[in-house]
C-alpha positions as CSV (number, residue, x, y, z in Angstrom):
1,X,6.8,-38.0,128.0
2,X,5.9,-36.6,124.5
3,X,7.8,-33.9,122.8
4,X,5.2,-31.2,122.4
5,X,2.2,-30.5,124.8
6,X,-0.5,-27.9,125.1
7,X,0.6,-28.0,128.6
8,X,4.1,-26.9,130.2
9,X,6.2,-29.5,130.9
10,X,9.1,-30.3,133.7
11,X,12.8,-31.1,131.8
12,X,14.9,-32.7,134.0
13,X,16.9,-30.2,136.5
14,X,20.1,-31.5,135.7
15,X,19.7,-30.1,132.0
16,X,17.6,-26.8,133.3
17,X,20.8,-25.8,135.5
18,X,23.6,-27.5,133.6
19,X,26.6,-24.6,134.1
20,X,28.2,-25.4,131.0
21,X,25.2,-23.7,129.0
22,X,25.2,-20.5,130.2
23,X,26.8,-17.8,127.9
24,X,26.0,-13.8,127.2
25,X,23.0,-13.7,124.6
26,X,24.1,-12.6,121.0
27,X,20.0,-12.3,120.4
28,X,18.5,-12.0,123.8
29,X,14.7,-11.9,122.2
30,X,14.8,-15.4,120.3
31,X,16.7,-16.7,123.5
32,X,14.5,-15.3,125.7
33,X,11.5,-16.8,123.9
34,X,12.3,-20.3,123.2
35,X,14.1,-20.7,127.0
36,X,10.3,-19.3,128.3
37,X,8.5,-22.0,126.4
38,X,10.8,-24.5,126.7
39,X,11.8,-24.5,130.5
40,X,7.9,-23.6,131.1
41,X,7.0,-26.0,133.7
42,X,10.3,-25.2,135.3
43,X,9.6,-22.0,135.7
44,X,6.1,-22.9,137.1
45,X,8.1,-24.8,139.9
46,X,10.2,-22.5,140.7
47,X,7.0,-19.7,141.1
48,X,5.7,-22.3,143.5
49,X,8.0,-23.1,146.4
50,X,8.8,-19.4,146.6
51,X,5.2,-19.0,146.9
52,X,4.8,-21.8,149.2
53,X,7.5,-20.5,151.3
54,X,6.3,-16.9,151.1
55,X,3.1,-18.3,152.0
56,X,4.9,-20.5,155.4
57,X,6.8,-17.1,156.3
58,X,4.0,-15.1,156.4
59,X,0.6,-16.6,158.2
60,X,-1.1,-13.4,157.0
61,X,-1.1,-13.9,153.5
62,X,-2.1,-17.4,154.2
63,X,-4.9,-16.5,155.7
64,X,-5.7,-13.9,153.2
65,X,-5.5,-16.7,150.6
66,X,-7.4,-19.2,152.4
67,X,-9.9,-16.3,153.0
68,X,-10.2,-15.4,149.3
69,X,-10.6,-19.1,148.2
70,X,-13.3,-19.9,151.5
71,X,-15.6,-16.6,149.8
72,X,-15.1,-17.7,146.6
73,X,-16.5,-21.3,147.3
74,X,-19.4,-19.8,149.4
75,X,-20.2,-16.9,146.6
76,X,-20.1,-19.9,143.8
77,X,-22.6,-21.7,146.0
78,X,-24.5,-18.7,146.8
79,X,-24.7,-17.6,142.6
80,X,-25.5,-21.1,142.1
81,X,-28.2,-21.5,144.5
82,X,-30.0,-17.9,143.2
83,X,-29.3,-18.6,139.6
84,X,-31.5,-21.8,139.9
85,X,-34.0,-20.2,141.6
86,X,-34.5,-17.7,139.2
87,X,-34.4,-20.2,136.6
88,X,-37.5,-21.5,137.8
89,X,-39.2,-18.3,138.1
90,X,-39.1,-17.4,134.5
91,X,-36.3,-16.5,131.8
92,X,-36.2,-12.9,132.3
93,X,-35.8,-13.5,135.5
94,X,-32.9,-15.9,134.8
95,X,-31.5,-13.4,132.6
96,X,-31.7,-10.6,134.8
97,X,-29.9,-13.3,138.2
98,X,-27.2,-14.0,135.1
99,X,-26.4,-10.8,134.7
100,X,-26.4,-10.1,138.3
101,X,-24.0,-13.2,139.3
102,X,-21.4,-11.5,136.5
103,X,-21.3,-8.3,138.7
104,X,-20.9,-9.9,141.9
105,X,-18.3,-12.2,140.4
106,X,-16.1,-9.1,139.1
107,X,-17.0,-7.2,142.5
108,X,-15.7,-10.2,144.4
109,X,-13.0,-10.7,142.5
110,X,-11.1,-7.1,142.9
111,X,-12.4,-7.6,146.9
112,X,-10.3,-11.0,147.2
113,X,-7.2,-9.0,145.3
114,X,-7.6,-6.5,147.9
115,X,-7.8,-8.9,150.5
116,X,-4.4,-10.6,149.3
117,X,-3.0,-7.2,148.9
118,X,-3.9,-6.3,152.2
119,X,-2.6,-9.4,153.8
120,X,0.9,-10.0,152.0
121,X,1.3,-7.0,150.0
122,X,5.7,-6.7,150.7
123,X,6.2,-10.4,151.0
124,X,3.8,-11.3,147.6
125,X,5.5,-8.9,146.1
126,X,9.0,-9.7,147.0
127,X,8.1,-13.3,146.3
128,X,7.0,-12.0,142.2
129,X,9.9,-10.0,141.7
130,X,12.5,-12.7,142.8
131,X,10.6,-15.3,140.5
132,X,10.6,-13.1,137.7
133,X,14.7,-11.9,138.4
134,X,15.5,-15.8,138.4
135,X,13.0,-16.8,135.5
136,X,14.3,-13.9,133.2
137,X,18.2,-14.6,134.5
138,X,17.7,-17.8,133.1
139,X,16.1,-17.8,130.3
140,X,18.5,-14.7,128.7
141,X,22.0,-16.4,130.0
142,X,21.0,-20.4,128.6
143,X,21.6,-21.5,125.6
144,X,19.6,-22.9,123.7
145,X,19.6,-26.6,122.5
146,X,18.5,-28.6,119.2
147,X,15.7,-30.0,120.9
148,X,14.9,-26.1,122.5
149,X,14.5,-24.6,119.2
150,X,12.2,-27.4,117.4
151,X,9.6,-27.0,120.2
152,X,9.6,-23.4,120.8
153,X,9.4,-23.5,116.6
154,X,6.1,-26.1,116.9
155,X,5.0,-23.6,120.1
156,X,5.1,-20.8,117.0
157,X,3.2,-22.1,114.2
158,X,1.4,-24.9,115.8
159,X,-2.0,-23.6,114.2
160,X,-0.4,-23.0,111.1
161,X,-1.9,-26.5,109.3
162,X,0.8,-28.5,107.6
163,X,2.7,-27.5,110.4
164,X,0.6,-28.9,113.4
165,X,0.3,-32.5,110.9
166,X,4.2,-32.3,110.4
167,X,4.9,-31.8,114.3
168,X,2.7,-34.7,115.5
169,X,4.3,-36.6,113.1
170,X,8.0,-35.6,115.0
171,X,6.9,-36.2,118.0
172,X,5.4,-39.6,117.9
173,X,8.5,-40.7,116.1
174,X,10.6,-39.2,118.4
175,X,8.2,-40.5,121.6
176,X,8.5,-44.4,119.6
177,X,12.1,-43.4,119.7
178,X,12.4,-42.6,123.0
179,X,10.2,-45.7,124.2
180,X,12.3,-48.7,122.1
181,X,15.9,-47.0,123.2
182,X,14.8,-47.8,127.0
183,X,12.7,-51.1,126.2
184,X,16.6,-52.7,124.9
């Protein structure tokens, strides 16, 4: 598994809740920030089996989920199926259908919150705010590591030219690294 990735990526549990780690924050803000891109995909995790159980407790917001996606696959198909026809019609008319498709989009969009809303509005809620409690917890109470700080530093200024050249360079060494240590 490579150092750095566009993506978030899992660390291993036993180093995301090793006990020994956890001390008060001396600068909560540069703690905060490198534990948040560090322990990313972690967090991600997390966000989904209390969704996933949130979603089990209450059948309502299941449906209201299933109910949002269902309309969203049938409006895509719909769009789709006008925005062609219009295409062969003419190109103001394809313009004009384009334009159209946008609206309905944003319209159905604030409908399928609603819907949600409406459907598991204490229990989604409950489910955001106990993510975030434990995420934030976390990430202000860990300490961070070596290995923490050079990846939210690359996270930083990966953009930044020399940088992005000099980081790839890290990581492939350390990934080579990584890959012969195992292979003995």
């Amino acid at each position: 598994m490579p150092l750095f990735s566009r993506y978030p990526q899992m660390r291993a549990w036993p180093e995301f809740f090793d006990t020994s780690k956890f001390e008060s924050p001396k600068n909560p803000q540069e703690r905060l920030s490198t534990n948040l891109s560090y322990f990313a995909g972690n967090y991600i995790a997390i966000f989904a089996v209390l969704f996933a159980f949130t979603c089990l407790l209450n059948i309502f917001l299941l449906f209201g989920l299933l109910i949002a996606i269902g309309g969203g696959y049938g409006f895509k198909m719909y769009a789709k199926q006008q925005f062609e026809i219009a295409e062969q019609v003419s190109k103001s008319q394809k313009r004009k259908q384009l334009k159209l498709n946008k609206e309905y989009a944003f319209y159905y969009c604030y409908a399928a919150l609603f819907v949600i809303c409406l459907f598991g509005n204490v229990p989604l809620f409950s489910c955001v705010a106990v993510t975030l409690f434990l995420v934030l917890a976390h990430a202000l109470l860990r300490k961070r590591s070596i290995k923490s700080n050079l990846v939210h530093f690359v996270d930083v200024y990966k953009d930044f030219g020399p940088i992005s050249s000099l980081a790839e360079y890290i990581s492939n060494f350390v990934e080579d690294n990584n890959n012969n240590n195992t292979s003995k």
